[in-house]
C-alpha positions, 0 to 999 in steps of 0.5 A: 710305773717305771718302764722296766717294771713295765717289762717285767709285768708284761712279760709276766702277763704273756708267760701266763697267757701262754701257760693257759693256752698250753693246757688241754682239756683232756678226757679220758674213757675208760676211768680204771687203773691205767686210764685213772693214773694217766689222768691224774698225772696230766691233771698234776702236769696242769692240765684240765681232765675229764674221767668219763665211765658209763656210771660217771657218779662212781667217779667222784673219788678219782676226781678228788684224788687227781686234784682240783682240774679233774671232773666226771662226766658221760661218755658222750660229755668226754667225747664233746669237752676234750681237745683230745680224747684218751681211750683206756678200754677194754678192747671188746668194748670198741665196737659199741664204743665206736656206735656209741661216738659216731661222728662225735671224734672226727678231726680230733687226736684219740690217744689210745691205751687201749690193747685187744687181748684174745682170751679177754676180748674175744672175735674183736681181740683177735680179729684186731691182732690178725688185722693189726691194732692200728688198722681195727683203731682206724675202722672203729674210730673213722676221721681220727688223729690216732696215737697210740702209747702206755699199751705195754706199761703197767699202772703202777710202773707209770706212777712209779717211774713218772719223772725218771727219764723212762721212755715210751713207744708213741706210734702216730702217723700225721703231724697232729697226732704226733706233736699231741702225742709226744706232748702227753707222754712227756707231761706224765713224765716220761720220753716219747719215742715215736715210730710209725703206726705201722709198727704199733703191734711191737708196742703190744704186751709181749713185744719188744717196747714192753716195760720200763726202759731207757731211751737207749734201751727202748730205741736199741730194742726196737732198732732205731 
């Protein structure tokens, strides 16, 4: 073999390898419309996704639908199998949730889509919103690398305008949650502006990053 074939092959041999080691095991809890379309757009980016739901056998449409990189599992199976783990739950849900994970989630990255709502949710949707959503994520989910993003999106926008230059607010604090977060934004096919979690309630129904906007549009809106 002559020695740029050599090259070539080599070369070849180490874009695959890292292809692999780029993709994520991803779960997803909460296997509905918004958690169900983020998956399969992150299946279809190349990535490997774990749907999870308390009834995992009512999944198996979903997981053909995604593609071949798609499975079901558990709740508790998602919170051991993924690199990262998406919520995508109704927010009343968090505090059995949170019972139901303790210890399970600690030092890995929790992407949540997860939004309280008062009338839907409850005590816990509105304690959530007095409080902050960011802070109630961190008491129900101790020892994670939170992100927050798609909280104002609607399913359907996100298959629709995947691939066409829309952004979305990812609020994150540390460099982990950050680098893991803007990743998963971008591998749905969207831009990630990222801000501070401190800010994440701006990125709630109703505020100011809700719909389907340009970068430009998303930072003037939100005074970057």
């Amino acid at each position: 073999m002559s020695r740029r074939l050599l090259l070539t092959f080599a070369s070849l041999v180490l874009c695959t390898s890292q292809a692999m080691a780029d993709t994520l095991k991803i779960s997803v809890i909460g296997a509905g419309n918004v958690g169900g379309t983020l998956g399969t757009l992150w299946v279809k980016a190349g990535h490997s996704v774990m749907f999870s739901s308390r009834h995992p056998e009512e999944l198996q449409d979903l997981v053909k639908a995604a593609g071949p990189n798609a499975r079901a599992g558990t709740v508790s199976d998602a919170a051991s199998w993924g690199d990262v783990i998406v919520l995508s739950v109704p927010y009343g849900a968090m505090p059995a949730l949170s019972e139901q994970l303790k210890g399970k989630l600690e030092g890995k990255v929790v992407f949540s889509t997860s939004n309280p709502f008062s009338a839907r949710d409850g005590d816990v949707g509105r304690q959530a919103l007095a409080q902050g959503v960011a802070l109630a994520d961190q008491q129900y989910l101790p020892g994670v690398h939170l992100v927050r993003a798609f909280n104002a999106i609607g399913y359907a926008s996100m298959k629709s305008q995947s691939g066409k230059g829309k952004a979305i607010a990812t609020f994150a604090d540390d460099a982990q949650a950050r680098d893991l977060g803007a990743r998963l934004v971008r591998d749905a096919g969207f831009i990630p502006v990222l801000l501070p979690l401190a800010r994440a309630g701006e990125g709630l129904p109703g505020g100011p990053a809700s719909g389907v906007l340009s970068e430009a549009e998303l930072k003037q809106r939100l005074g970057l």
